[in-house]
C-alpha positions as CSV (number, residue, x, y, z in Angstrom):
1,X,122.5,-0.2,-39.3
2,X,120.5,2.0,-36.2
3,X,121.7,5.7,-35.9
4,X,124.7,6.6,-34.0
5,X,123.1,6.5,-30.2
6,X,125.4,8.8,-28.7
7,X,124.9,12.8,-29.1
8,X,128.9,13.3,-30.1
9,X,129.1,12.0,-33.0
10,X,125.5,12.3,-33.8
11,X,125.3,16.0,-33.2
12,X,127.8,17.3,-36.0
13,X,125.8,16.3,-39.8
14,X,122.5,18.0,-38.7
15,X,123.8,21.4,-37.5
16,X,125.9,21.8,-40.7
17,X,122.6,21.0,-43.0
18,X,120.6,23.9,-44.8
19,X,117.5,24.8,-43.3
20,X,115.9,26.8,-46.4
21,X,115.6,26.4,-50.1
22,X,116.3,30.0,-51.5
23,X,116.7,29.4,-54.8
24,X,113.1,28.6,-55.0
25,X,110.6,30.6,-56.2
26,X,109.5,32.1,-53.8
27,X,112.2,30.6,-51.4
28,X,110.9,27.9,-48.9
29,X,112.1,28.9,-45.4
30,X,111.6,25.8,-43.0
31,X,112.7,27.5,-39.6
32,X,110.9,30.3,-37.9
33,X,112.3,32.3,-35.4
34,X,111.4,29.7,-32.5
35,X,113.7,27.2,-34.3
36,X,116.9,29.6,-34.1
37,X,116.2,30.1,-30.7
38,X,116.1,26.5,-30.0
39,X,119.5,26.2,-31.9
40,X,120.6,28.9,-29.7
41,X,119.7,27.9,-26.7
42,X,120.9,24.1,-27.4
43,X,124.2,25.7,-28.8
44,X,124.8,27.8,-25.6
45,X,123.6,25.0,-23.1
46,X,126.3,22.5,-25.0
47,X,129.2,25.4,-24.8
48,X,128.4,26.0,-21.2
49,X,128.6,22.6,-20.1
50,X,131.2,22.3,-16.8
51,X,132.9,19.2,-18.3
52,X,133.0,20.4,-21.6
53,X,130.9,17.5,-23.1
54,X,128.4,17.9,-25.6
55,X,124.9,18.0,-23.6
56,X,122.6,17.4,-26.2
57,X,122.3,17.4,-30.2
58,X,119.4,18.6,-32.4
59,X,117.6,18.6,-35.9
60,X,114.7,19.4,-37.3
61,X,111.7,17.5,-39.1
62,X,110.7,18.7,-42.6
63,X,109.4,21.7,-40.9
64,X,110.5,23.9,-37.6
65,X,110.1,21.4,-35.3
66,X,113.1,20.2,-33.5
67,X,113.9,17.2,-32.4
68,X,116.4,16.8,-29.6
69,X,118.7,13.8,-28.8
70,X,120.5,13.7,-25.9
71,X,121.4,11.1,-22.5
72,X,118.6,10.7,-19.8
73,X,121.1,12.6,-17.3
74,X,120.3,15.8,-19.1
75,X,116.6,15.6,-19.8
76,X,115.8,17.6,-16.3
77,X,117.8,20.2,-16.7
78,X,117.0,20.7,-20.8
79,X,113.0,20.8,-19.3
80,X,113.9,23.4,-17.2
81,X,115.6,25.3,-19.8
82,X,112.7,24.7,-22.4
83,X,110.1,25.8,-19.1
84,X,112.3,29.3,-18.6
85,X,112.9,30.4,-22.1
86,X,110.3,28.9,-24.2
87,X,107.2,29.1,-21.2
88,X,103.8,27.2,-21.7
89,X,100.9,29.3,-22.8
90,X,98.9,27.5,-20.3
91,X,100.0,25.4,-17.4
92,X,97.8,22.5,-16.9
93,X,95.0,20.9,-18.9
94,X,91.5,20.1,-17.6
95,X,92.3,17.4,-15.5
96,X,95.1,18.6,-14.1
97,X,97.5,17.0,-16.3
98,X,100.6,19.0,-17.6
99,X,99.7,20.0,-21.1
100,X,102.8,21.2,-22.2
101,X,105.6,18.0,-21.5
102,X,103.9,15.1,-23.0
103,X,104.5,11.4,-23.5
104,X,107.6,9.7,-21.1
105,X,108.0,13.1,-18.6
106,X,104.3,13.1,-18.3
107,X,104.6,9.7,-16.3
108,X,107.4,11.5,-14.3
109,X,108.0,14.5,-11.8
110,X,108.7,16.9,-14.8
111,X,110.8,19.8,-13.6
112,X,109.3,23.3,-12.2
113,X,113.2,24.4,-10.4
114,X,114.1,27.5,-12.0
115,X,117.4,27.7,-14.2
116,X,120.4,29.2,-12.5
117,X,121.2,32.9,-13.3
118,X,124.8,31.3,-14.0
119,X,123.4,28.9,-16.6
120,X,121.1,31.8,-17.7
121,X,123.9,34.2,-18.2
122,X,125.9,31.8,-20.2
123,X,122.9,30.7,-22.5
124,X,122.3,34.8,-22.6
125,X,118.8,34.1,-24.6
126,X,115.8,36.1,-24.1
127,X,112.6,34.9,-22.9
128,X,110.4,33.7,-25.4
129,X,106.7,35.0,-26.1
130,X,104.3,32.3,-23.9
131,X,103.3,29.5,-26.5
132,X,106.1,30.0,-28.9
133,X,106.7,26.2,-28.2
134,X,102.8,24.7,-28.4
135,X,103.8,21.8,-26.4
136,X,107.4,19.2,-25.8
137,X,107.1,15.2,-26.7
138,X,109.7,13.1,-24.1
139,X,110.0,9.8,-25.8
140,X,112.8,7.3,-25.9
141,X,114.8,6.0,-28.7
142,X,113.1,2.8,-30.2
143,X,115.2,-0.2,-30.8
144,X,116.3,0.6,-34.0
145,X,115.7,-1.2,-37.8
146,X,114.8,-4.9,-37.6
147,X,113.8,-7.2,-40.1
148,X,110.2,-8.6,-39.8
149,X,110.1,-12.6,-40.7
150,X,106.9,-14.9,-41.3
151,X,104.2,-13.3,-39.3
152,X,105.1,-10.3,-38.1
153,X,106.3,-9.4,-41.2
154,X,103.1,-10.0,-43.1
155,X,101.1,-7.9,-40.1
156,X,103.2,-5.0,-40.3
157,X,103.4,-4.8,-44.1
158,X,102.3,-1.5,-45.8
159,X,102.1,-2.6,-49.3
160,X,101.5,-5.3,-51.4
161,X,103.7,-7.4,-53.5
162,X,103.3,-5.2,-56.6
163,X,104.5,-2.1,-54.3
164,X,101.1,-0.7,-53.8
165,X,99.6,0.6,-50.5
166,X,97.5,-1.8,-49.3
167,X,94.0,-0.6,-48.7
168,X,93.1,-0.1,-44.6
C-alpha cells in the first residue's frame, strides 16, 4: 500500500527514529548541525500554527538531507521560512533563473515576502550562515506503488530473471 498522504499521521514514526549510530566505531553521525535546525525550525513552525494543526512533517535520507512533506497550502510560507533562516549563498544563476528553489516552485512565483516578526518570534531560531542549505527541491508526491504488467513491466525492469542487474 502507498504512504500515509497526509502529514498527521505521517509525521510521528520519523521524528522518533535515531539519527546516529554511536555504538560504532568511530560512531556514524548522519545529521549536522543544519539538519537540527531544520528539525527546529519545522518543530517550531508546526507548534506555532494558529489552528493548531500540524503544518508540515519531515525526515531525513540516509544522510542530512531532509525531506519535507507537507499540503500545497503551506509550501509558500515554509519557502519563506527556508529563504529567512537558511538564506541562498547566491541568488540567481546565470540566466537568471533561481538557483536555490528547484524543480515544481521553479515553474512558479517562488516567495521573496519576508516572514513575520510574530512567526519569527515563535520559531525563535537564528539565522543560518548563507549556503548552509546548498539548494531546496519542490516536487510532488508520485502516484504511489503500482504493478507493471506485459510491456511496461518488461521496459521498466532492472534485473533479470536470475535477480541480476541487467547490463545498461
Amino acid at each position: 500500500t502507498p504512504p500515509p498522504r497526509s502529514p498527521p499521521s505521517a509525521a510521528r514514526p520519523p521524528l522518533a527514529r535515531p539519527r546516529c549510530l554511536p555504538d560504532t566505531y568511530p560512531p556514524i553521525f548522519y545529521m549536522n548541525d543544519t539538519s537540527r535546525a531544520i528539525i527546529q525550525l519545522i518543530t517550531c513552525w508546526n507548534a506555532a500554527a494558529p489552528d493548531g494543526q500540524l503544518r508540515a512533517a519531515y525526515t531525513f535520507d540516509a544522510g542530512p538531507n531532509a525531506v519535507v512533506y507537507l499540503p500545497r497550502r503551506h509550501v509558500a510560507e515554509l519557502l519563506a521560512l527556508v529563504r529567512h533562516y537558511f538564506p541562498p549563498a547566491a541568488g540567481v544563476d546565470d540566466d537568471g533563473h533561481d538557483a536555490y528553489v528547484r524543480g515544481r516552485a521553479g515553474q512558479e512565483a517562488v516567495p521573496t515576502e519576508s516572514v513575520p516578526e510574530e512567526l519569527r518570534s515563535k520559531v525563535g531560531l537564528p539565522v543560518q550562515p548563507a549556503g548552509s542549505v546548498q539548494y531546496v527541491i519542490h516536487t510532488d508526491l508520485g502516484p504511489g506503488a503500482r504493478r507493471l504488467e506485459g510491456d511496461e513491466a518488461e521496459a521498466e525492469r532492472l534485473l533479470d530473471a536470475s535477480g541480476s542487474p541487467l547490463e545498461t
